[in-house]
C-alpha positions as CSV (number, residue, x, y, z in Angstrom):
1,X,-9.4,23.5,-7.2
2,X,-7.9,21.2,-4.5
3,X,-6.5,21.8,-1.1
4,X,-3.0,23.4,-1.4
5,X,-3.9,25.4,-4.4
6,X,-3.2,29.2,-4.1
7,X,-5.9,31.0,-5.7
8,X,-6.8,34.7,-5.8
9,X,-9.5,36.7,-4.4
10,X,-10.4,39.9,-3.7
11,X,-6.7,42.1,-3.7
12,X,-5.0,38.8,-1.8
13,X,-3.6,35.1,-2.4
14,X,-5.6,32.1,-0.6
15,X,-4.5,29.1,0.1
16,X,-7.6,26.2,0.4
17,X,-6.7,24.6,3.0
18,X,-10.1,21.9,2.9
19,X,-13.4,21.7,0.4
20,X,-17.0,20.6,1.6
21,X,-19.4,19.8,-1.6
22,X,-19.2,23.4,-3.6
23,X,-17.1,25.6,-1.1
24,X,-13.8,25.7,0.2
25,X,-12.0,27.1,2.8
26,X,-9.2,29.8,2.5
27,X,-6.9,31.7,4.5
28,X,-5.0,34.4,3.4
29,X,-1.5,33.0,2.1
30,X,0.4,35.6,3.6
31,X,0.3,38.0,6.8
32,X,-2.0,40.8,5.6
33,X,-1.7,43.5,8.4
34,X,-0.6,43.6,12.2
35,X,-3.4,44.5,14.5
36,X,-4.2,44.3,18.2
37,X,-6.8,41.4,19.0
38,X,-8.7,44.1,21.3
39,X,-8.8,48.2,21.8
40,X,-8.0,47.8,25.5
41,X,-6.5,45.5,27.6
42,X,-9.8,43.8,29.3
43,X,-10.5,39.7,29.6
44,X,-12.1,39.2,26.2
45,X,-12.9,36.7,24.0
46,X,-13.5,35.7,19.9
47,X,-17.1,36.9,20.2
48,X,-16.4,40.4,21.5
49,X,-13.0,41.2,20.2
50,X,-12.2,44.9,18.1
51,X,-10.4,42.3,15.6
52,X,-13.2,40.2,14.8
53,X,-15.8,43.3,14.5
54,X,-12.8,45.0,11.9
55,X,-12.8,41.8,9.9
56,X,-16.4,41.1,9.7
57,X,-16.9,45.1,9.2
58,X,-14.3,47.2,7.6
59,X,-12.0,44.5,5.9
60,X,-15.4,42.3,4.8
61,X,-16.3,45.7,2.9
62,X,-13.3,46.2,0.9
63,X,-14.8,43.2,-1.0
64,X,-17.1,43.8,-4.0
65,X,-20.4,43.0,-4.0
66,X,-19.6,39.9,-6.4
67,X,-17.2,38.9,-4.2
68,X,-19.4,39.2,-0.9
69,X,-21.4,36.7,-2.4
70,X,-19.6,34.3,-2.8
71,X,-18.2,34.8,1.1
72,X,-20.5,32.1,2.9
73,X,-21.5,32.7,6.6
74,X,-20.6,30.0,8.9
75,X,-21.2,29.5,12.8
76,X,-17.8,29.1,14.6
77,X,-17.4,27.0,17.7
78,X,-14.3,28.7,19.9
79,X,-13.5,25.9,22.6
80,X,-11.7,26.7,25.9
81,X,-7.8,26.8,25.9
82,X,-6.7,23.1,25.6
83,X,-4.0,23.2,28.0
84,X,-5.6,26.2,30.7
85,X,-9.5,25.7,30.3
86,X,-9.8,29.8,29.6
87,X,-13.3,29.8,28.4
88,X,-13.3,30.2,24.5
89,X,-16.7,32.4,24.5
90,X,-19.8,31.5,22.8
91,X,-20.7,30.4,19.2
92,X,-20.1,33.1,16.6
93,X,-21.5,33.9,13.3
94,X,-19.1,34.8,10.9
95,X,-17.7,35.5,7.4
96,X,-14.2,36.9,7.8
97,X,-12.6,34.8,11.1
98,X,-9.0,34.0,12.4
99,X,-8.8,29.9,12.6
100,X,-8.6,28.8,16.0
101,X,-5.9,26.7,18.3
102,X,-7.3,23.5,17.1
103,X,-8.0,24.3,13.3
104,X,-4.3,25.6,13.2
105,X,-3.0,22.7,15.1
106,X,-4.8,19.6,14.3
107,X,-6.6,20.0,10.9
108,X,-5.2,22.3,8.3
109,X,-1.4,22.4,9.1
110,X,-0.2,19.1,9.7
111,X,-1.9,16.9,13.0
112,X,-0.2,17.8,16.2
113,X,-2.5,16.9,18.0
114,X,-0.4,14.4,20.4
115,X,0.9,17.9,21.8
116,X,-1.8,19.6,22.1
117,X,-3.9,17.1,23.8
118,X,-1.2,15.6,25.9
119,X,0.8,18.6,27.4
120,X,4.7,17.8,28.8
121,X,5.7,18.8,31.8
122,X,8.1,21.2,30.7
123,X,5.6,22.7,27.9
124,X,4.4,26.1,29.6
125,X,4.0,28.4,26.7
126,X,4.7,26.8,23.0
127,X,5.1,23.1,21.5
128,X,8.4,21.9,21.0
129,X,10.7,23.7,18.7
130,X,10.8,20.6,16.9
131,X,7.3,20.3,15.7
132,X,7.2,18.6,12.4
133,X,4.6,21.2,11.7
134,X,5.8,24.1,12.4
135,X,7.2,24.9,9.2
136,X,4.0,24.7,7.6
137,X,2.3,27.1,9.7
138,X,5.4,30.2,8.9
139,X,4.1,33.1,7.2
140,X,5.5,36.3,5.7
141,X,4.2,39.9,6.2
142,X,2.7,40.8,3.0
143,X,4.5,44.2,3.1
144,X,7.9,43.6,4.5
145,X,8.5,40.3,3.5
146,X,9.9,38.6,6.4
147,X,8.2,35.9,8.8
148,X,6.0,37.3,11.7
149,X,3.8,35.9,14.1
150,X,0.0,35.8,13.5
151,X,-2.9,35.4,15.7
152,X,-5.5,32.7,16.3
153,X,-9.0,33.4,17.5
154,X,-8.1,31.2,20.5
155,X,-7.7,32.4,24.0
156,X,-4.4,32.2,25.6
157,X,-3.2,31.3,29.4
158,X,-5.9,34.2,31.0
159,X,-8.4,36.5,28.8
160,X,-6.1,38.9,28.3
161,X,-3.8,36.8,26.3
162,X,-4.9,35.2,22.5
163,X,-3.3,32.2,21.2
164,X,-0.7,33.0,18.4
165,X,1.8,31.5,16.0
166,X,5.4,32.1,16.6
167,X,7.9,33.5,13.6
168,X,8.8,29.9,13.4
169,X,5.9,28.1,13.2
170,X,5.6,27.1,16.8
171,X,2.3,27.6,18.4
172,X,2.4,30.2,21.2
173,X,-0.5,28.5,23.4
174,X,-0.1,31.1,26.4
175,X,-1.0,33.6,23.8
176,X,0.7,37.1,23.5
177,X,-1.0,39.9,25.3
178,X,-4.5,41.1,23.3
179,X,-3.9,45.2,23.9
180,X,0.0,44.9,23.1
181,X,0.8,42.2,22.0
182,X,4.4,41.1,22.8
183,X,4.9,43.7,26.1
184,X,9.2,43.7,25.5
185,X,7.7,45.8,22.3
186,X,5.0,48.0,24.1
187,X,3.0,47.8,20.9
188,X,0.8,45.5,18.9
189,X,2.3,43.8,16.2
190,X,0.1,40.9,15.7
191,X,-0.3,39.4,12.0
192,X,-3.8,39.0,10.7
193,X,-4.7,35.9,8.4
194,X,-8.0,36.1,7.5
195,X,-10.1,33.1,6.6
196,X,-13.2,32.4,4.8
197,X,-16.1,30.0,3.4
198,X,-16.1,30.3,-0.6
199,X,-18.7,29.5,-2.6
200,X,-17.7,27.4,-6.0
């Protein structure tokens, strides 16, 4: 196994995206569901959010009990927004998590980091258009088949906004609203791409 593989796991396709001694990390290769980030529409944060107890509850449990153990806990940092200083929340520990703005943006897709450290004076909500990265960061809703954006664990402009990735790859660092998501919709339609520590 090396980073870029697609593997399977439980009833999904991973994609490693880095390995550490006898474990890698995955995320799930396409958009597995759209959820809301939180029940209601409150200032909230990683540690607190409905979508992190569902995916560390409800979606961890649709895993055997093989497969849970091989699913290895890991402590999360969740920094403050890069470009607003929104306060990220505390350390969490997890098994099922969302990458955050910096993972997604610096690490696993491609290094933007130039942009996301160094914000133009025209960048209010998203990275240029012309990210060389973008591209790699698309994904496709597992059950329609067409691109979609996806959250991050990040928080956005204010605590009712989370961090997301746009249809085209762009990152949306405002964030889209956490109770409904893109408001022109009135609904939550937020992609879910789990990720996890895998024991080899």
């Amino acid at each position: 196994m090396q980073t870029g593989d697609i593997i399977s796991f439980g009833s999904h396709k991973w994609r490693v995206l880095d390995m550490r001694k006898n474990a890698a990390l995955i995320i799930t290769e396409e958009i597995t569901e759209q959820r809301r980030y939180h029940d209601r529409y409150v200032g909230i944060t990683w540690a607190d959010c409905s979508l992190r107890k569902y995916l560390n509850g409800e979606f961890y449990d649709k895993f055997t009990g093989m497969d849970k153990s091989k699913i290895i806990p890991v402590k999360n940092k969740n920094p403050d927004n890069q470009w607003y200083g929104t306060k990220g929340g505390p350390d969490t520990q997890d098994n099922i998590f969302l990458l955050s703005l910096e993972e997604a943006t610096c690490k696993y897709f491609g290094d933007s980091s130039s942009k996301l450290y160094n914000k133009g004076k025209n960048q209010r909500y998203w990275f240029e258009r012309k990210d060389e990265n973008n591209s790699k960061r698309i994904a496709v809703n597992k059950k329609e088949k067409w691109c979609h954006w996806w959250w991050l664990r990040s928080p956005g402009r204010v605590g009712v906004k989370a961090v997301y990735i746009f249809p085209d790859g762009n990152i949306g660092i405002q964030g889209n609203n956490i109770f409904k998501g893109n408001i022109a919709e009135g609904y939550c339609r937020g992609g879910v791409r789990p990720a996890l520590w895998l024991k080899l």
